[in-house]
DSSP file (Angstrom, degrees, kcal/mol; ACC not computed):
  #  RESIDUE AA STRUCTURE BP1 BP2  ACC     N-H-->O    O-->H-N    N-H-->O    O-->H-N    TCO  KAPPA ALPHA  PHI   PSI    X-CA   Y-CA   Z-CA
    1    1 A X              0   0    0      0, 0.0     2,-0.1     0, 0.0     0, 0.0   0.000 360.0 360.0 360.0 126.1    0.0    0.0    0.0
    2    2 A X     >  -     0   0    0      1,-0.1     4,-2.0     0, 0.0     3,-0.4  -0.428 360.0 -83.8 -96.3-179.3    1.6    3.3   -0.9
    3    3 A X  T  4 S+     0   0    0      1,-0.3    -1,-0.1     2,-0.2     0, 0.0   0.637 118.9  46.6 -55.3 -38.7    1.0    6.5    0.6
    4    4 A X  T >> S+     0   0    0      2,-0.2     4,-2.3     3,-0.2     3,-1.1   0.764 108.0  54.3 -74.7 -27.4   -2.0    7.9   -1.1
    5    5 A X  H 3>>S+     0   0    0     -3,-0.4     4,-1.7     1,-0.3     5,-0.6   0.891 117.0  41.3 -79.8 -26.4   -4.1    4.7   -0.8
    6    6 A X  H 3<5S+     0   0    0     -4,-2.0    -1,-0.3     2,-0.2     4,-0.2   0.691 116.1  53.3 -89.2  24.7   -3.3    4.9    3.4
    7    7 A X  H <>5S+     0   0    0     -3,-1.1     4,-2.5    -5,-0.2    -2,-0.2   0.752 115.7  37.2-102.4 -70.1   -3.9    8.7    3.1
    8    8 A X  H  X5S+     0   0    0     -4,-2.3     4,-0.5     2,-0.2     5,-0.2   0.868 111.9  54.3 -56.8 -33.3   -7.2    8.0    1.5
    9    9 A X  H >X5S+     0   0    0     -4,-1.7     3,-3.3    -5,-0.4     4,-2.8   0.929 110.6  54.4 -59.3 -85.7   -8.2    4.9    3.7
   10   10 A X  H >><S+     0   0    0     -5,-0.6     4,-4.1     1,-0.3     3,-0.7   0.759 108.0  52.4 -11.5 -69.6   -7.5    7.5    6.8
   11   11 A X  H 3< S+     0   0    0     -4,-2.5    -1,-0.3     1,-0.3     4,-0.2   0.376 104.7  49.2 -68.9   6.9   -9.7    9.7    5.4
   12   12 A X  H << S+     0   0    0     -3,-3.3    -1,-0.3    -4,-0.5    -2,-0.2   0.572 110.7  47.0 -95.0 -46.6  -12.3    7.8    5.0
   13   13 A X  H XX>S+     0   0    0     -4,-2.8     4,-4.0    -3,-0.7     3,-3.7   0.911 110.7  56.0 -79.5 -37.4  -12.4    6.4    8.4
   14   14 A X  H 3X5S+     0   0    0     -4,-4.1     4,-2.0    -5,-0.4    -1,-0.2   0.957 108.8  46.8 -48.2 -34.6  -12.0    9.9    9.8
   15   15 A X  H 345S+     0   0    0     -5,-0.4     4,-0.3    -4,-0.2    -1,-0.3   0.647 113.3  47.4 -90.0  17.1  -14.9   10.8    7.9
   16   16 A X  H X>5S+     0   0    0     -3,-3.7     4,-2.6     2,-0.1     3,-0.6   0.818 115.1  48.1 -90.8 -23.1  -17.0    7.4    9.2
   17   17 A X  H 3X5S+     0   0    0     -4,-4.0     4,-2.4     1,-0.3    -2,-0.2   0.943 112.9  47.9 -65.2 -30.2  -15.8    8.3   12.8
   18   18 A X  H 3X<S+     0   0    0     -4,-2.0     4,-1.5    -5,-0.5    -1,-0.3   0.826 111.0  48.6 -55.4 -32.6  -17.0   12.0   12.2
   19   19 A X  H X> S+     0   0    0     -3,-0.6     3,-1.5    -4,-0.3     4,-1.0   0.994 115.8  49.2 -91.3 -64.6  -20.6   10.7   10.7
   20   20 A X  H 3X S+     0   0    0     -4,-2.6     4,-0.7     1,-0.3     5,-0.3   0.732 108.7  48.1 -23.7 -46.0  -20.7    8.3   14.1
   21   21 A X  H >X S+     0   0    0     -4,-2.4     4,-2.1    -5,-0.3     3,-0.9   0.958 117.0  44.6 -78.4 -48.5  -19.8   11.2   16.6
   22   22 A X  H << S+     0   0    0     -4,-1.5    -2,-0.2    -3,-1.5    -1,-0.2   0.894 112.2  51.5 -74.7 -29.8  -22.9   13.5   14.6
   23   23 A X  H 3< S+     0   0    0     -4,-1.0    -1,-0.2     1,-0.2    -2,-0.2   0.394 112.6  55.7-106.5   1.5  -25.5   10.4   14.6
   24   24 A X  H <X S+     0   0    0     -3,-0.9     4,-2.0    -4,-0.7     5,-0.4   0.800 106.9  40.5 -69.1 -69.2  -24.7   10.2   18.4
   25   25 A X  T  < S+     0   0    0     -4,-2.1    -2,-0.2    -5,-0.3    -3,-0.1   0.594 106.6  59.8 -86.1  19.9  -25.3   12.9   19.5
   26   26 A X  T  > S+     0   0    0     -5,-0.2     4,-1.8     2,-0.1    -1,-0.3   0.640 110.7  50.0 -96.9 -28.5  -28.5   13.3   17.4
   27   27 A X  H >> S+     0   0    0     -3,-0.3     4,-2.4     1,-0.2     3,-0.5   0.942 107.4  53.7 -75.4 -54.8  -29.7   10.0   19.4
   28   28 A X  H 3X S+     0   0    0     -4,-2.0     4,-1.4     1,-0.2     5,-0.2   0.828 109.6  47.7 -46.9 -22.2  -28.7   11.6   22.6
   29   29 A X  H 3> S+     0   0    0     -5,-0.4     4,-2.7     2,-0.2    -1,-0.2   0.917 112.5  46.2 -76.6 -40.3  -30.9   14.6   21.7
   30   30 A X  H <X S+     0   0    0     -4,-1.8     4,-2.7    -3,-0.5    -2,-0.2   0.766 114.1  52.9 -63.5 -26.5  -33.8   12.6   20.7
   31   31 A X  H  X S+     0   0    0     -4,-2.4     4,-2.9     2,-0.2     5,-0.2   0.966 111.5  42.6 -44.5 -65.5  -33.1   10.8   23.9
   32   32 A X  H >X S+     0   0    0     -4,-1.4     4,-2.3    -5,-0.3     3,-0.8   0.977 114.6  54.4 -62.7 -69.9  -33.1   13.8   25.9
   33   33 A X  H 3X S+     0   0    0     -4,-2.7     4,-3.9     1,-0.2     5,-0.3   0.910 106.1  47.4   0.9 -94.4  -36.1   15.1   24.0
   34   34 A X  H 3X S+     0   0    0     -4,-2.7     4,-1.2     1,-0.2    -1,-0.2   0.809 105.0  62.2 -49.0 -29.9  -38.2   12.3   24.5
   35   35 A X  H <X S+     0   0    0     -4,-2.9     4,-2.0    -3,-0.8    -2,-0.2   0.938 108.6  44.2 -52.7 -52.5  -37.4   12.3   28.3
   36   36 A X  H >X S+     0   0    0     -4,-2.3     4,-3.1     2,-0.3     3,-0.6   0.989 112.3  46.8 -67.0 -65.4  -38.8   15.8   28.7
   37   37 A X  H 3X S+     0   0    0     -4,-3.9     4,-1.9    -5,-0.3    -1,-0.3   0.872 111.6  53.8 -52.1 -25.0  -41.9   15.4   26.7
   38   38 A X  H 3X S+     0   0    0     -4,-1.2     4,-2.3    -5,-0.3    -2,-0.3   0.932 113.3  45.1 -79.2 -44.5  -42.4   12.1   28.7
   39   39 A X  H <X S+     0   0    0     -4,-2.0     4,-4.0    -3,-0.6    -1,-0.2   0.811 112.4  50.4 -70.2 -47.9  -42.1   14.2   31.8
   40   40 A X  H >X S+     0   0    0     -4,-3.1     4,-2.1     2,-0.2     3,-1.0   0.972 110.3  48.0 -75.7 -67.8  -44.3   17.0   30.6
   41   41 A X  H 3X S+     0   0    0     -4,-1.9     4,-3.4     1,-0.3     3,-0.4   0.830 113.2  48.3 -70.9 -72.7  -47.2   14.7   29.6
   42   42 A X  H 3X S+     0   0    0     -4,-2.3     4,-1.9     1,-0.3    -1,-0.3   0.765 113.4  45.5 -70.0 -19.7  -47.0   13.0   32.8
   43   43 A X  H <X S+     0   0    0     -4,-4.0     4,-1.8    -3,-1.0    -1,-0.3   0.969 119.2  48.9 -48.1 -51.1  -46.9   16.6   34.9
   44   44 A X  H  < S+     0   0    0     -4,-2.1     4,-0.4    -3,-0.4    -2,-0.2   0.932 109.4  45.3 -50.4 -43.4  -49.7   17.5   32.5
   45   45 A X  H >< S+     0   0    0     -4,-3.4     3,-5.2    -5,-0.3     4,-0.4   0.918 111.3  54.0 -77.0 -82.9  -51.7   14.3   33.1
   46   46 A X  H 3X S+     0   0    0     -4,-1.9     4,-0.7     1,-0.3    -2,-0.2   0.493 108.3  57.0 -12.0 -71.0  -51.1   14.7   37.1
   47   47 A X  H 3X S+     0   0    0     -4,-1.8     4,-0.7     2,-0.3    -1,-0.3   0.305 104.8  46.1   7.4 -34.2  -52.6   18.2   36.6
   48   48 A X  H X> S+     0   0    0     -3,-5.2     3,-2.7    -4,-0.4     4,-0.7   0.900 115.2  44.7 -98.9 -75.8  -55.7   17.3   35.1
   49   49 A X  H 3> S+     0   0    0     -4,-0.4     4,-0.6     1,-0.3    -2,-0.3   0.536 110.9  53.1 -49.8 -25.6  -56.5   14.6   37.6
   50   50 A X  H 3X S+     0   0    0     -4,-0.7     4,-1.2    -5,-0.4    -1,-0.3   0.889 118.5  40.2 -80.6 -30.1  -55.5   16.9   40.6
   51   51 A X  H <X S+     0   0    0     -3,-2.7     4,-1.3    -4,-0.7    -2,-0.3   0.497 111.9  59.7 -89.6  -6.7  -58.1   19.4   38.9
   52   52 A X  H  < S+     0   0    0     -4,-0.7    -1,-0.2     2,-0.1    -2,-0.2   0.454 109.8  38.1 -60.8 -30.7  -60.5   16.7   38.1
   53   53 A X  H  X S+     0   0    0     -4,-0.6     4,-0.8    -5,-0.3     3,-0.2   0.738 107.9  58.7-101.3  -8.6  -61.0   15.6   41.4
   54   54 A X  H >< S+     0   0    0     -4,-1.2     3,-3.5     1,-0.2     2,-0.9   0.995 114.7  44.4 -54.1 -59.3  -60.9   19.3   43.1
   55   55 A X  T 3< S+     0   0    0     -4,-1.3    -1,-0.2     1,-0.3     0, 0.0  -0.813 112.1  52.7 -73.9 111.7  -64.5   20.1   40.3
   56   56 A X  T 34 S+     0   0    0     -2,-0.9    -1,-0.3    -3,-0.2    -2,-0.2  -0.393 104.6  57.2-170.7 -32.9  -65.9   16.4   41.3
   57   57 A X    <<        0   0    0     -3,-3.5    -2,-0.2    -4,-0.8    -3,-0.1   0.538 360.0 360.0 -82.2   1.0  -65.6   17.6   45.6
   58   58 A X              0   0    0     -4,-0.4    -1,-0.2    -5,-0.1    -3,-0.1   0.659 360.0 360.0 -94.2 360.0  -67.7   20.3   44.7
């Protein structure tokens, strides 16, 4: 193997490691994401129920 084919093999893997490192932390955002909305729904849903049974004592 001469110099340009491991200069180009290098680059190649730099740019798989590169595409790995962006499509990580685009699941960790969707992660993160989904955590919050899950969170919010269930504060939301608690919310209703606490104000659903407050109109129900009256």
């Amino acid at each position: 193997m001469n110099i340009n084919q491991v200069r180009e093999q290098l680059h190649r893997l730099i740019d798989e490691v590169d595409d790995l490192y962006v499509l990580n932390g685009l699941y960790r955002n969707l992660l993160a994401d989904k955590r919050q909305r899950d969170e919010y729904e269930k504060e939301q849903q608690a919310k209703a129920n606490t104000e659903k049974g407050r109109s129900g004592r009256r």
